[in-house]
C-alpha positions in Angstrom: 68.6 85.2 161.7 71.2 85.7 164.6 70.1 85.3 168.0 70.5 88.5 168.7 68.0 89.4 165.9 65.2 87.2 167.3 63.7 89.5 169.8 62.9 93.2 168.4 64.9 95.5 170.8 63.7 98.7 169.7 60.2 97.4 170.1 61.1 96.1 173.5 61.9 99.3 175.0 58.9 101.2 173.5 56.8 98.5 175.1 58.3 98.9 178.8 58.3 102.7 178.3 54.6 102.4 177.8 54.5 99.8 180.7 56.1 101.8 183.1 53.6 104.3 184.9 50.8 101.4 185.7 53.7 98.6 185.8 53.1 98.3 189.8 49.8 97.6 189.8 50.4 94.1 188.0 53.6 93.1 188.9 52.9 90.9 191.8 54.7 88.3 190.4 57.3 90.1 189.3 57.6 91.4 192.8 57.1 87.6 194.1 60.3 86.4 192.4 62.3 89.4 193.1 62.1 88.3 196.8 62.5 84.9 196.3 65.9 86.1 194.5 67.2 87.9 197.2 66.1 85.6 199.7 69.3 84.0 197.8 71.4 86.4 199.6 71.1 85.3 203.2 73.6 82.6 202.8 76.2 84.5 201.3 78.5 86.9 203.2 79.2 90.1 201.4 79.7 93.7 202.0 80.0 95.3 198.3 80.2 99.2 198.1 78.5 99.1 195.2 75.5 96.9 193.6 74.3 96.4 190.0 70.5 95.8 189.5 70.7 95.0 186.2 67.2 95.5 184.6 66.2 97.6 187.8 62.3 98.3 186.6 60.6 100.7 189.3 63.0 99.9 191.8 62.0 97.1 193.8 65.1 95.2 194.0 67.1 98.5 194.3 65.1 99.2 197.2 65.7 95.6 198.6 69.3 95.7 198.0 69.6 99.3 199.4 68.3 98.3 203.0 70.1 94.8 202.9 73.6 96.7 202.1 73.2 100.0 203.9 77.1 101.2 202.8 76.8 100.2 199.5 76.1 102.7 196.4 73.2 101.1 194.3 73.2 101.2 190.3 70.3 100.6 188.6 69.7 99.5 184.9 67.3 99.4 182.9 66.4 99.8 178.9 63.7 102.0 179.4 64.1 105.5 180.7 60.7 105.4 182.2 61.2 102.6 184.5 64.0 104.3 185.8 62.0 107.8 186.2 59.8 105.4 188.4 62.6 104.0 190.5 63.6 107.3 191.1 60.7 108.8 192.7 59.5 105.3 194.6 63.3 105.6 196.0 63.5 106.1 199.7 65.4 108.3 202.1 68.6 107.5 202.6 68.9 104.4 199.5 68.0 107.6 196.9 71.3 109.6 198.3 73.2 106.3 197.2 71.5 105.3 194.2 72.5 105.8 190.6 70.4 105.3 187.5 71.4 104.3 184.4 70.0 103.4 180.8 71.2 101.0 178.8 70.6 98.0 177.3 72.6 94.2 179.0 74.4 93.6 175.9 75.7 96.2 175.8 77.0 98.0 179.4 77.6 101.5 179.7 79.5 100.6 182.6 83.5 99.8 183.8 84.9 96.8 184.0 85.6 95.1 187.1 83.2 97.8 189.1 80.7 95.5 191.1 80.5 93.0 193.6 77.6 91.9 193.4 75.3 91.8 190.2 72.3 91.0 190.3 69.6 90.9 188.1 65.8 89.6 188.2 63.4 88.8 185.3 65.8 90.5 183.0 67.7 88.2 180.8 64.8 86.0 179.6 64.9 89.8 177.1 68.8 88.9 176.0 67.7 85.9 173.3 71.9 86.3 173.2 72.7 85.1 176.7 76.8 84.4 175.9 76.6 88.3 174.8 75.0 89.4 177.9 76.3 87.0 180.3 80.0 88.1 178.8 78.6 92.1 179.9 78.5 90.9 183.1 81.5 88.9 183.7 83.3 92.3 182.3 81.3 94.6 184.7 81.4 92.0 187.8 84.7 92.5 190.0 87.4 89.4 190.6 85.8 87.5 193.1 82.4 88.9 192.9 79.2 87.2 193.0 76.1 87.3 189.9 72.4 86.2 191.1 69.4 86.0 188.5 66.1 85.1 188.0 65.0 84.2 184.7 62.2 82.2 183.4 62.4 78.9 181.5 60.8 77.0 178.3 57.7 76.2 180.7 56.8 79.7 180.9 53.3 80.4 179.4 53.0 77.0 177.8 49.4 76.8 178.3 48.8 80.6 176.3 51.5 79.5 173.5 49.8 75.9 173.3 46.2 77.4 172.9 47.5 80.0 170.2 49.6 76.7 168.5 46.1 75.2 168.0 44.5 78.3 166.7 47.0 79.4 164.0 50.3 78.3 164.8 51.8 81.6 164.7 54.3 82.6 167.4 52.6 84.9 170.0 54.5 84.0 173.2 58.5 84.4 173.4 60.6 81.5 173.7 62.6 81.0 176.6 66.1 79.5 177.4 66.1 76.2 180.0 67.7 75.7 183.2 71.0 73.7 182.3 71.8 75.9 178.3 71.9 78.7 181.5 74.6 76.8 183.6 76.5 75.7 180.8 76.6 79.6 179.5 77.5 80.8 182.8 80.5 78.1 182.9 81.5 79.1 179.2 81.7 82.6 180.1 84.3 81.9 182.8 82.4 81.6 185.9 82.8 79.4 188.7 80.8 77.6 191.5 77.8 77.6 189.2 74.8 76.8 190.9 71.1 76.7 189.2 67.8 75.6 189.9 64.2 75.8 189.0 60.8 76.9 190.5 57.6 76.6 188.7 54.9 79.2 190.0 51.3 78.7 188.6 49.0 82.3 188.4 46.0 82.4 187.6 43.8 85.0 185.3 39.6 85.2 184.7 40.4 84.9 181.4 42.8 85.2 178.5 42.5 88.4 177.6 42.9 89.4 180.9 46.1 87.5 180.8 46.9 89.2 177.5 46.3 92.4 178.8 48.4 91.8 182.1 51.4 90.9 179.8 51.0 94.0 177.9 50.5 95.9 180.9 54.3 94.7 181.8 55.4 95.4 178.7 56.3 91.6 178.6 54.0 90.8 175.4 55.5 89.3 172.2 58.7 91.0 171.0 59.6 88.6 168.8 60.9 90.0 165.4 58.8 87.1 163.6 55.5 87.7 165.5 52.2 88.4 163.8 51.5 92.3 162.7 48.0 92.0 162.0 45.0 92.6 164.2 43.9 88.7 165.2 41.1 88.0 163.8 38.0 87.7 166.5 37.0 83.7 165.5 40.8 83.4 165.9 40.7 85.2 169.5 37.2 82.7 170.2 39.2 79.7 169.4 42.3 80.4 171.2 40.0 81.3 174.3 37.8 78.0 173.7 41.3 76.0 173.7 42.3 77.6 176.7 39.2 77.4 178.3 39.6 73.6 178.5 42.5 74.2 181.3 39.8 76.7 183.8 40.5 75.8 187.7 38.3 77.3 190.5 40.8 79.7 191.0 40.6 80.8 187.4 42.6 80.1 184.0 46.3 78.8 184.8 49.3 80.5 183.9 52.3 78.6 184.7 55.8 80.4 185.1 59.0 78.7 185.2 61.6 80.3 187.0 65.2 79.9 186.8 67.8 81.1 189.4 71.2 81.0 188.9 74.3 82.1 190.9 77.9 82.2 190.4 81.0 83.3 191.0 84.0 85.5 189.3 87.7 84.3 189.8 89.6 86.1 191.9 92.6 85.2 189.6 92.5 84.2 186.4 91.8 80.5 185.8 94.3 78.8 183.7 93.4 77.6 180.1 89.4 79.8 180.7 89.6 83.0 178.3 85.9 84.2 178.6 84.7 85.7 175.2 83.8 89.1 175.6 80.2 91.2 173.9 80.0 94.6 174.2 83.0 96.8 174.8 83.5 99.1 178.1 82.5 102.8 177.7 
């Protein structure tokens, strides 16, 4: 199976589609490391007229990047139409007059080449199993000498949830993520430059699983993996998974630990000898 074929795409968007009208109302930590993200932005000087959020959701870091960059048109992408119906009417006066929305999936851009800046992008790619394929997207979409800043998460994420199922059937019921340094050598392979990336691990904490379960699937960031299980679980298998997790309960509740990866780096302005990025998806 390619990697491109490990995470169910078509399933993917149905499930964000679904997620989007009550995505707000658990998305704290999405929220969380979208600001952390753009915090990333204070130490670099740009003025771009126009901004990719690539994997926009309901608008938050449109919003964000629409106040920090007050000439600047703001594109948003995402793979589910509904998010962006969201983004559109959260958008505020004088960032919705500037902002464009646009759905489509990041490996595969319906977007010119060389049009942005600044990409950025956060909780998005840990959905492209094929990073080279959507980190290639960007490099095509990202102008010479323009900057790309993501958040994604890392192997870490949800071990304690994917551990508790491992001991109950070991059937694969939390997606697999890529770690820190397979992203900075992808970013390099692709033809960037000035590659810098580094790792936060942010622990959240649930009553219980299924409330965790059920916060997932209120994202829309449940298991899409093409290989996951298509049968209602069992409830002595639910008991034992909960039992296994149990083990792990803090006063503050059951841990959930996230592993966030941020990465930033930099298009040539010229070419760089002997570096021919390979390319994904084709421009529109």
């Amino acid at each position: 199976m390619s990697p491109e074929e490990i995470l169910d795409r078509r399933w993917m968007r149905a499930a964000f589609e679904r997620a989007a009208p009550g995505y707000d109302r658990v998305a704290d930590l999405q929220r969380e490391v979208a600001d952390r993200t753009l915090e990333r932005l204070d130490f670099v000087r740009l003025d771009p007229p126009r901004v990719l959020d690539l994997g926009a959701g309901t608008g938050y870091g449109m919003r964000a990047l629409g106040a920090r960059y007050p000439r600047a048109e703001v594109h948003g992408l995402d793979i589910a139409q509904g998010m962006l119906r969201e983004a559109r009417r959260q958008a505020l006066p004088g960032i919705l007059e500037r902002s464009l929305y646009v759905c489509g999936d990041a490996l595969r851009l319906p977007l010119g080449n060389d049009a942005f800046p600044l990409v950025f992008s956060s909780l998005t790619l840990q959905w492209c199993e094929d990073l080279p394929s959507a980190l290639a997207e960007i490099w095509r979409v990202c102008a010479p000498g323009g900057l790309v800043l993501f958040s994604s998460l890392g192997p870490d994420t949800l071990g304690e949830l994917r551990d508790a199922w491992a001991g109950a059937d070991g059937g694969s019921h939390v997606n697999r993520f890529l770690d820190m340094h397979l992203v900075g050598d992808a970013l390099m392979a692709t033809g960037f430059r000035d590659v810098v990336t580094d790792v936060d691990r942010m622990t959240w904490f649930y009553p219980g699983v299924v409330g965790l379960m059920q916060s997932l699937k209120s994202l829309g960031a449940h298991n899409v993996r093409r290989d996951r299980p298509r049968h209602l679980t069992p409830p002595s298998r639910l008991e034992s998974v909960q039992r296994r997790y149990e083990a792990l309960r803090r006063p503050e509740g059951l841990p959930a630990t996230y592993e966030v990866v941020y990465a930033h780096a930099w298009k040539p302005a010229v070419p760089v000898p002997g570096v021919a990025p390979a390319f994904g998806g084709a421009p529109p």
